[in-house]
C-alpha positions in Angstrom: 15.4 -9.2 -3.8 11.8 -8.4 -3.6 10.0 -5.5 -1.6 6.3 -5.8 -0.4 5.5 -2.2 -0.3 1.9 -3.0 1.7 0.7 -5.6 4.1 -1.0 -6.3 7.2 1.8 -9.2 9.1 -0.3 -7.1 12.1 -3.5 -8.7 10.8 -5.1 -11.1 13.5 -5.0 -13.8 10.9 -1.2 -13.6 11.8 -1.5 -14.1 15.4 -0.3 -17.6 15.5 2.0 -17.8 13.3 3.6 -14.4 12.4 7.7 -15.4 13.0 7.5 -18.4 10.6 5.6 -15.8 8.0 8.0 -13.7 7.9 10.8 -16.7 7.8 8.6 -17.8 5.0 8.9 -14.1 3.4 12.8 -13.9 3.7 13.6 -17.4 2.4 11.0 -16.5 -1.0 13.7 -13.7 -1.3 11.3 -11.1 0.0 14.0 -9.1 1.5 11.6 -6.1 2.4 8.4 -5.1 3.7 6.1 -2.2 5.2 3.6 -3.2 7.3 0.7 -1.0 7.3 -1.6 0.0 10.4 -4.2 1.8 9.9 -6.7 1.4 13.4 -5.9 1.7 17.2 -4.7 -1.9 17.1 -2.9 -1.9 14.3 -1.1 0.9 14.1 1.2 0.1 17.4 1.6 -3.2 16.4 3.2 -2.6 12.9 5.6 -0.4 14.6 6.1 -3.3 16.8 7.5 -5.5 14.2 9.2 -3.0 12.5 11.5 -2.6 15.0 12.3 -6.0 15.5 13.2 -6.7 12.3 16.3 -4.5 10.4 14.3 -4.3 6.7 10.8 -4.4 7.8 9.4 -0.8 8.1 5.7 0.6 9.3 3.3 2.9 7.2 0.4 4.6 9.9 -2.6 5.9 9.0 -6.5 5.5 9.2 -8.6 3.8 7.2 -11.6 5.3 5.8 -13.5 2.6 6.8 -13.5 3.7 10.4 -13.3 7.3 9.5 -16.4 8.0 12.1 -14.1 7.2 15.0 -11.4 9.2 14.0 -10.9 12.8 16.0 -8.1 15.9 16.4 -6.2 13.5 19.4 -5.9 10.7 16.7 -4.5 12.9 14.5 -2.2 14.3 16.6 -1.1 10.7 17.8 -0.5 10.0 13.5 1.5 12.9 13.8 3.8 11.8 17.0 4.1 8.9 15.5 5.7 10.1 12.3 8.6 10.7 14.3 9.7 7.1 14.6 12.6 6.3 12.4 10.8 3.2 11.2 7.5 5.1 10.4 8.1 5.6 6.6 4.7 7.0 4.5 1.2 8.2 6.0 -1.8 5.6 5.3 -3.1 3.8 4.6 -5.9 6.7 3.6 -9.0 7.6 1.2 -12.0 6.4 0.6 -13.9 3.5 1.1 -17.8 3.8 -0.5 -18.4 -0.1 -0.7 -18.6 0.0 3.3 -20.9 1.7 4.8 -19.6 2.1 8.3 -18.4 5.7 7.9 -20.2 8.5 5.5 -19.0 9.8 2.4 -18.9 13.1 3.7 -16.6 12.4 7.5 -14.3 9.9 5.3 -13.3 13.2 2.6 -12.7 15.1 6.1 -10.5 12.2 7.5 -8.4 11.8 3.8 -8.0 15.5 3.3 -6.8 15.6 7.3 -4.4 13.0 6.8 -3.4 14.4 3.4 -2.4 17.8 4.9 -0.7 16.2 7.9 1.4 14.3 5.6 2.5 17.5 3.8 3.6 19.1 7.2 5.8 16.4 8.2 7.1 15.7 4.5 5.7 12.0 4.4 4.6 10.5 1.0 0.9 8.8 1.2 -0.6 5.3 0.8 -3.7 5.5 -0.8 -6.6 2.9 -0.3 -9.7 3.5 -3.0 -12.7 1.7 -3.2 -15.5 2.1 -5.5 -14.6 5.7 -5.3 -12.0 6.3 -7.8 -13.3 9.7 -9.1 -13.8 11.2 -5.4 -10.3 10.2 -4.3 -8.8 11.8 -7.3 -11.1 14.8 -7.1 -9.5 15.2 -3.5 -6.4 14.4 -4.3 -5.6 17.4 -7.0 -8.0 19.6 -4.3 -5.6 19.2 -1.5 -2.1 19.3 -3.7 -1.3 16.1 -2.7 1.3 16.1 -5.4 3.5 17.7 -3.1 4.6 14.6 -1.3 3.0 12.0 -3.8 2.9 8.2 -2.7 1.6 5.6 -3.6 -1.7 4.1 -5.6 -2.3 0.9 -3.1 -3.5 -2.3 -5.3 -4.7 0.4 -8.2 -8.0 0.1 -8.8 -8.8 3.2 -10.7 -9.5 3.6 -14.5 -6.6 2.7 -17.1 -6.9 6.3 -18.2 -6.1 7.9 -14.8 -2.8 6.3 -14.8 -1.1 8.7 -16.4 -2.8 11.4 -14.0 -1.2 9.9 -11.1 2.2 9.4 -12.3 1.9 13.1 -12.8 0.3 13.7 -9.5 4.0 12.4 -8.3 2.1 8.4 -7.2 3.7 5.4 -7.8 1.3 2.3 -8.9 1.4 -0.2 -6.7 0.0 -4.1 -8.0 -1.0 -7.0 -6.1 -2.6 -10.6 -6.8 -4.9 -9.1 -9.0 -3.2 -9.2 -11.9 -2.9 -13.0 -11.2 -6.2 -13.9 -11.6 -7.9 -15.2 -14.9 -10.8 -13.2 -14.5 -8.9 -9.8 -14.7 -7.4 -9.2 -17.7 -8.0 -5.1 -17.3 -5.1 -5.5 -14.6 -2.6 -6.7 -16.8 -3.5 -4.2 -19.2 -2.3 -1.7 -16.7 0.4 -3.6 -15.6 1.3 -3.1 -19.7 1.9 0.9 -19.8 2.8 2.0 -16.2 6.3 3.3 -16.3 8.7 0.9 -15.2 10.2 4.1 -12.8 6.6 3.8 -11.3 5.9 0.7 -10.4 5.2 -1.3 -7.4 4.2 -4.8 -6.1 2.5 -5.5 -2.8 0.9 -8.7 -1.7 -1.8 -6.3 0.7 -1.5 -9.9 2.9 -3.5 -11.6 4.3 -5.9 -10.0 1.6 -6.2 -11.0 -2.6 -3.7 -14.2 -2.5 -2.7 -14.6 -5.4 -3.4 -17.9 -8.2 -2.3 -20.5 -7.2 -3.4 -20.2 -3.8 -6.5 -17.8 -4.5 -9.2 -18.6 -1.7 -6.5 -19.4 0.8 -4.5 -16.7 3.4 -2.1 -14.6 1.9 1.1 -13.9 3.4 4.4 -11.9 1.6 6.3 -15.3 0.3 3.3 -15.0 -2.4 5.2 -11.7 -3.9 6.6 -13.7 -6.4 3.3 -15.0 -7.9 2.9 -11.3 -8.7 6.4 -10.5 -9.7 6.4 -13.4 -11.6 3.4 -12.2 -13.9 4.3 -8.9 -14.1 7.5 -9.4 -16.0 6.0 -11.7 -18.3 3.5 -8.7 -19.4 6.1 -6.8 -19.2 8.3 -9.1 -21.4 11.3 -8.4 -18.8 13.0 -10.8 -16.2 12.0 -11.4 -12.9 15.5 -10.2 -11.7 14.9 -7.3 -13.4 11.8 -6.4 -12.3 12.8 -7.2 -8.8 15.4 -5.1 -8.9 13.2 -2.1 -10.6 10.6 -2.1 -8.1 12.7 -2.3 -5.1 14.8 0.5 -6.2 11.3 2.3 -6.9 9.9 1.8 -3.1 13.3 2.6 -1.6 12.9 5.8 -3.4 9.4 6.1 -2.4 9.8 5.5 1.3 13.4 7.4 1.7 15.0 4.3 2.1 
């Protein structure tokens, strides 16, 4: 019984085929999934498909990406929406510098926004980073974001800061990554986060995992990562399926 803690099933790359992905998901034993939205699009559309399916659930947020067309009403909307009983974490959220589509300075604005918001309707957070590692954690002990914690989506932060975050109340969440030959600084953290801590996500239709690296991914691929995690880890795959669905049912209140 596996859990993908963060995809995008509400991904145009989906549009053709979504029912027979998510047949595809539940016969790989991936029992589980929150789809996140994070645009005007997306957003309604993961809710969608939450609802239609009993163990599929919807993270909103906005990503920093498009943090220049974000505003009070859009906020406000996030904050409605939180309301949904399917709606289980705020994001996904942060910061984005490899983009340059929105500046430094409006996406901090738009992640300490979202952060706050998520503390006023007791949400935990879904944290996207990119090439920004020491601004998002900067912001992060800045706006006490420990106080509803979350997640670390497909970390990409320093080894050291691991322990930080785990203090900071996050879970770390890995995805195909730590599958590929060419990242062996993954599997080192895969190695020392705290088996209470730790989450798998495919982020689909994004990072497929080897074997099919190059190709779409979708959530039946969340074994490819289980799989390598607990040989790092030196534990089963039925144990680490169980671990890390237990953690994001903790995570998201489930």
């Amino acid at each position: 019984m596996l859990f993908d803690t963060h995809m995008h099933l509400n991904a145009k790359q989906y549009k053709e085929d979504r029912d027979e992905v998510i047949k595809r998901a539940f016969n790989e034993e991936v029992t589980h999934m929150t789809i996140v939205g994070f645009d005007d699009e997306t957003i309604p559309l993961a809710i969608e498909i939450a609802e239609a399916h009993e163990n599929i659930y919807a993270a909103v947020g906005w990503h920093p990406v498009d943090a220049i067309h974000f505003n009070k009403e859009k906020l406000e909307w996030l904050e409605e929406l939180t309301k949904h009983p399917k709606v289980v974490a705020l994001g996904e959220m942060g910061l984005d510098y490899h983009w340059d589509t929105s500046s430094k300075d409006i996406q901090k604005e738009v992640f300490k926004a979202q952060i706050n918001l998520a503390k006023k309707v007791k949400l935990p957070i879904i944290i996207h980073n990119r090439e920004s590692s020491e601004d998002v954690k900067k912001i992060l002990i800045e706006e006490h974001a420990e106080e509803v914690g979350g997640i670390m989506h497909c970390y990409s932060s320093p080894i050291e800061d691991v322990k930080d975050y785990i203090e900071m109340n996050f879970y770390i969440s890995l995805a195909g990554p730590v599958t590929f030959k060419n990242a062996p600084e993954v599997r080192e953290i895969a190695k020392i986060i705290p088996l209470d801590r730790l989450l798998i996500e495919t982020d689909s239709p994004y990072l497929t995992p080897h074997p099919y690296r190059g190709k779409r991914n979708e959530p039946a691929y969340l074994r490819y990562i289980a799989e390598e995690i607990s040989k790092v880890r030196g534990i089963s795959l039925e144990k680490l399926a169980e671990i890390t669905t237990k953690n994001a049912k903790k995570v998201f209140n489930i």
